[in-house]
C-alpha positions as MATLAB code, in Angstrom:
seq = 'XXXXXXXXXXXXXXXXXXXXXXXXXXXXXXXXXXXXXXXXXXXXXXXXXXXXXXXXXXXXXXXXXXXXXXXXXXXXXXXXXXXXXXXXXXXXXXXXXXXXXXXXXXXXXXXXXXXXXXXXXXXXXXXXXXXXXXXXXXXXXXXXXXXXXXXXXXXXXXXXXXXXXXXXXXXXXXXXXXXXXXXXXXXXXXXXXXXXXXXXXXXXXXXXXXXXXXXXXXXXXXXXXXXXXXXXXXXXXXXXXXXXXXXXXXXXXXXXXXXXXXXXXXXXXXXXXXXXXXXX';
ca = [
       0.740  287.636   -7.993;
       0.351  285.343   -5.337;
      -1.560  281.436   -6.034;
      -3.059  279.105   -3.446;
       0.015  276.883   -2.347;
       1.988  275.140   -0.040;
       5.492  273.788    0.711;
       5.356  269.916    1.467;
       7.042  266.660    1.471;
       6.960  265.246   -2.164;
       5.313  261.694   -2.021;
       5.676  260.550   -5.677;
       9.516  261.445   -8.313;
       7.636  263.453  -10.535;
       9.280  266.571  -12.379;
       8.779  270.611  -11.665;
       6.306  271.884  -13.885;
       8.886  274.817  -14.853;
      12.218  273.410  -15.682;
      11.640  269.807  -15.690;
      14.199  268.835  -13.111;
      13.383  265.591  -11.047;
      11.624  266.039   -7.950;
      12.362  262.745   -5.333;
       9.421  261.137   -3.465;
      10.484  262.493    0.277;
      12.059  265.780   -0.870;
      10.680  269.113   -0.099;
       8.953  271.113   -3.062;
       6.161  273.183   -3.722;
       2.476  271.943   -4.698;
       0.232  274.931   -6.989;
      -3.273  273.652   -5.523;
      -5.038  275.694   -8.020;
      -2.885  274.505  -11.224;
      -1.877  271.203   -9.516;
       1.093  271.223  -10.482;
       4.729  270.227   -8.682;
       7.068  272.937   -8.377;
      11.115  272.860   -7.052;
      11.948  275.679   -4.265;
      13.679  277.612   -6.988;
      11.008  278.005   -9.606;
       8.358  278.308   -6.858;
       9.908  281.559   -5.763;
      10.558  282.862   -9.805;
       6.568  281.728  -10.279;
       5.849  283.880   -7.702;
       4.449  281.089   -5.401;
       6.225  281.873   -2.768;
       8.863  284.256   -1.130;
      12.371  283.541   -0.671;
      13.372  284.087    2.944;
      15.513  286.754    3.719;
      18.672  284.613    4.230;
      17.990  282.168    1.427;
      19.442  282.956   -2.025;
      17.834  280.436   -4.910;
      19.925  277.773   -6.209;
      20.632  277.949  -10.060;
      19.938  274.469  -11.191;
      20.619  272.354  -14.571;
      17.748  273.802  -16.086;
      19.087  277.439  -16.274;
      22.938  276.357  -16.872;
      22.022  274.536  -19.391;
      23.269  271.118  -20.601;
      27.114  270.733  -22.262;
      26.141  269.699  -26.600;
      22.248  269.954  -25.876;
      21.949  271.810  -29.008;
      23.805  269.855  -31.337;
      22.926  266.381  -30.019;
      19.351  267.563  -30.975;
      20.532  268.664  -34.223;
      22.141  265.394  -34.775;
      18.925  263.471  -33.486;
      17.115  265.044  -35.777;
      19.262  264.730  -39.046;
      19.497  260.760  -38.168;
      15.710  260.789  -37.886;
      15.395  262.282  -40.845;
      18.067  260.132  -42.488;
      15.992  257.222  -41.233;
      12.534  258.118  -42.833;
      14.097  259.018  -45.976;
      15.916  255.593  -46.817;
      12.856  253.670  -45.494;
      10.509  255.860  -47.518;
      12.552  254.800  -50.489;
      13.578  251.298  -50.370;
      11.156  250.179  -47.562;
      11.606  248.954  -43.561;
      13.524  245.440  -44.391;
      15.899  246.742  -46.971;
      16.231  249.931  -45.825;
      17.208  248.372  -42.116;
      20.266  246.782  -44.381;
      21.109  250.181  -45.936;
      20.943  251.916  -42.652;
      22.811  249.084  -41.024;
      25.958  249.194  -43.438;
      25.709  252.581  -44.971;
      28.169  254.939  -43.042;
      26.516  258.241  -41.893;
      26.804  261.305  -44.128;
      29.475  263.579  -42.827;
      26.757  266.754  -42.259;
      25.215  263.944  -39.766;
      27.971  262.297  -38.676;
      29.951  266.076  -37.428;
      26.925  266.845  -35.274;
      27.350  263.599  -33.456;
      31.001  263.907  -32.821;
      30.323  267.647  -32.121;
      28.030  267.281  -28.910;
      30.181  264.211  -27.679;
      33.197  266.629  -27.480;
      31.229  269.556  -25.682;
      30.057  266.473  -23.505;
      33.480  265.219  -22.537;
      34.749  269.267  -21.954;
      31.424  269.459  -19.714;
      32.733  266.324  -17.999;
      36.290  267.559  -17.960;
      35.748  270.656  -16.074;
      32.539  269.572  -13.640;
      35.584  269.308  -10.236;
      37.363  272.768  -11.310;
      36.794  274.404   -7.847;
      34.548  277.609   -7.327;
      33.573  277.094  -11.447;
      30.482  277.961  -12.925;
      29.649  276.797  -16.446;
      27.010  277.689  -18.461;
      26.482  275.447  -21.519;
      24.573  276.515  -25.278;
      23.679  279.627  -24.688;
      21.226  281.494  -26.732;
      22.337  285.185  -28.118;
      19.040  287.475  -28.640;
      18.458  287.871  -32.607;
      20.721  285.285  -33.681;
      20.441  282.193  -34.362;
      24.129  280.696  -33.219;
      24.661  279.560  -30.205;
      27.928  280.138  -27.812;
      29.183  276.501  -26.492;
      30.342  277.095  -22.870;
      30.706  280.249  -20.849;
      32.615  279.804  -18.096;
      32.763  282.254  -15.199;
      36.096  281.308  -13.003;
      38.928  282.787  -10.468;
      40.875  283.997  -13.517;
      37.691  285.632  -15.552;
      35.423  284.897  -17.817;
      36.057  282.449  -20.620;
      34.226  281.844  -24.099;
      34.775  278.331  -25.490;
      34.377  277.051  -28.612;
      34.743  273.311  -27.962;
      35.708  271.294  -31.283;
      36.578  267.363  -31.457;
      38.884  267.388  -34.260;
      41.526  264.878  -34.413;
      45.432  265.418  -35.846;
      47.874  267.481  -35.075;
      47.329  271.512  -33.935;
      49.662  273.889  -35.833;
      50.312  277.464  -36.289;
      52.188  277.388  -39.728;
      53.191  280.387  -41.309;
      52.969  280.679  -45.146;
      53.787  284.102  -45.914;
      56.574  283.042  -47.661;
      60.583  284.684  -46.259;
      59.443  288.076  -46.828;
      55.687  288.169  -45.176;
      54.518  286.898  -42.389;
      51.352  285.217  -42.538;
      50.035  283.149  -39.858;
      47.349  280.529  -40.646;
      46.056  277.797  -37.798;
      45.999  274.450  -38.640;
      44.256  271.211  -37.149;
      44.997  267.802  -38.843;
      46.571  269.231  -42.139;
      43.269  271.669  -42.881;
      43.221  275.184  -42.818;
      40.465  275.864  -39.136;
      41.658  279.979  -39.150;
      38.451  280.675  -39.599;
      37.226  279.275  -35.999;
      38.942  282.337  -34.674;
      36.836  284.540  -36.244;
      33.973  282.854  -35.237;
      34.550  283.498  -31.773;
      34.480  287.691  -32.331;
      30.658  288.371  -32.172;
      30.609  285.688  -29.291;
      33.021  287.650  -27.037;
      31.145  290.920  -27.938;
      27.649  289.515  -26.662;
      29.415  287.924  -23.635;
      30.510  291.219  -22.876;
      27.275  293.741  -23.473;
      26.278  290.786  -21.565;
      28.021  291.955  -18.630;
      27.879  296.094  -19.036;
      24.864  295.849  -16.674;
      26.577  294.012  -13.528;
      27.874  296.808  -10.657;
      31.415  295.200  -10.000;
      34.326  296.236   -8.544;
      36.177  294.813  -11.004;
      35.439  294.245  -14.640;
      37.220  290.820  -15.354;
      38.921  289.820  -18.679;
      36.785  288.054  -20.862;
      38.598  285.638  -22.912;
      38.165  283.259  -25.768;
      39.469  279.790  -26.342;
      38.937  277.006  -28.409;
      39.448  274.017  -26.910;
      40.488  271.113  -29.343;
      39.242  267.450  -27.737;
      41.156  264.499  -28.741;
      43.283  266.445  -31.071;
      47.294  266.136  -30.862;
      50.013  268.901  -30.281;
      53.593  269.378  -30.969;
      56.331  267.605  -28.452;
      58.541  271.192  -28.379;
      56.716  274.688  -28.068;
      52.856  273.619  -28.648;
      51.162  276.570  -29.665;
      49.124  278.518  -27.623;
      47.228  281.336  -29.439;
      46.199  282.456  -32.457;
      44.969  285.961  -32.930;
      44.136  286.689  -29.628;
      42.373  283.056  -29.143;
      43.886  281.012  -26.768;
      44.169  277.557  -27.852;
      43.772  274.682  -25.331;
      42.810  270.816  -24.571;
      40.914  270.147  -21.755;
      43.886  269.876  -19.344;
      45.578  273.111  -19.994;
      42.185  274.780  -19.944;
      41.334  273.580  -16.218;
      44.832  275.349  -15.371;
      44.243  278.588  -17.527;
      40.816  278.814  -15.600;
      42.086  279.377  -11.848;
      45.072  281.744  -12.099;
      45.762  284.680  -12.127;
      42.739  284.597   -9.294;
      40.455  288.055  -10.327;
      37.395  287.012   -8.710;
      35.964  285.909   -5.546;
      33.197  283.321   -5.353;
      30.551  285.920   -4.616;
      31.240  287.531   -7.537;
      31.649  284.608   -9.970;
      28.192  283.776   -8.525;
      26.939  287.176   -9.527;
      28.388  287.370  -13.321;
      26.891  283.648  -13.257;
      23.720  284.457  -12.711;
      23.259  287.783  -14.484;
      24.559  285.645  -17.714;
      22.013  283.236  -17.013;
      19.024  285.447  -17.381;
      20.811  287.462  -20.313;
      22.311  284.843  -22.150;
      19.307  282.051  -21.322;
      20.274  277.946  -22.649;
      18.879  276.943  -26.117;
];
């Protein structure tokens, strides 16, 4: 359904009404006259205020990517905020300043923190990988998790699980002589279990895809990525049960060959996982 609008020259920043990106005084958007409100070209056309031209395809902006740790720096925000009530509640705004000041972070808050920094510096890491598209924290219908990064490249489809852990990155096996039992370890503690954790997220990434028409259906792969972490001088591992395991500057190289995809159709699987799989 069609609104009273029109296209014009933006003469205040203000943001679009629908995804909140910044709209710059000078720039051409969209104004609802009925709603008054300040819509971007994109969202104009998925508000149904206007229709896209035959040779114009809309852009997919930050809003519907979504933002590298949103999630868990909000998590963390709101843990600290919490935090902060609590000790002022108790021993009152001068003292509790003091405790708050001194008093090192609990580790439930503190891991949140150094959680989104790391899927911060892997969004960083990978923003010049040529003909990439990423799309960060995205929701999974009827669950409450949340898959880190997606990335749709030349060599597939990738599902990362980005964790900041620090020490070394081992793949031990302590089965004994007889038995072979392989365990993955990061800084002397047992992290197996992160591979596992990456299972249901590589089956929704892919019933995800089932409804694209390609050519091709690409590999869809998962990784974690380990930020700031250290690995072994001689033979560094590099998987563990299927999950490929990675730092940020072996993953830029693991995400352009072997080349499966053209940009048309990284753009495609981009956007259909962007609509499926929508940010949190």
């Amino acid at each position: 359904m069609q609104t009273t609008s029109k296209k014009w020259h933006v003469k205040f920043d203000g943001p679009c009404a629908r995804c909140g990106e910044l709209q710059r005084a000078g720039s051409v958007a969209h104004w609802d006259t009925g709603r008054r409100k300040l819509y971007c070209l994109s969202c104009a056309v998925e508000a149904g205020l206007r229709d896209a031209p035959a040779n114009e395809v809309p852009a997919l902006h930050q809003a519907s990517l979504g933002i590298a740790g949103s999630s868990a720096r909000r998590e963390y925000e709101r843990r600290a905020t919490r935090r902060e009530a609590d000790v002022q509640q108790r021993w009152g705004q001068r003292v509790g300043g003091w405790v708050l000041r001194f008093k090192a972070e609990p580790e439930s808050i503190r891991a949140w923190g150094i959680g989104s920094a790391g899927e911060e510096q892997l969004g960083a890491a990978l923003a010049e990988v040529p003909d990439l598209w990423t799309l960060n924290d995205r929701r999974v219908k009827g669950s409450k998790a949340n898959i880190d990064h997606i990335l749709v490249a030349p060599a597939g489809v990738f599902v990362v699980d980005a964790k900041a852990y620090s020490g070394l990155v081992q793949v031990r096996n302590v089965g004994g002589l007889f038995r072979t039992e392989l365990r993955l370890y990061v800084g002397g503690r047992d992290r197996s279990k992160l591979a596992d954790g990456l299972v249901w997220q590589v089956s929704a990434v892919r019933a995800a895809l089932g409804s694209v028409d390609l050519p091709i259906v690409p590999r869809i792969a998962p990784v974690l990525c380990f930020i700031g972490s250290q690995w072994p001088r001689f033979r560094p591992p590099n998987e563990f049960e299927g999950v490929r395991l990675e730092d940020p500057g072996s993953l830029r190289g693991l995400l352009r060959e072997p080349v499966e995809l053209g940009p048309a159709e990284i753009e495609q699987i981009a956007r259909h996982f962007a609509a499926e799989l929508p940010p949190r």
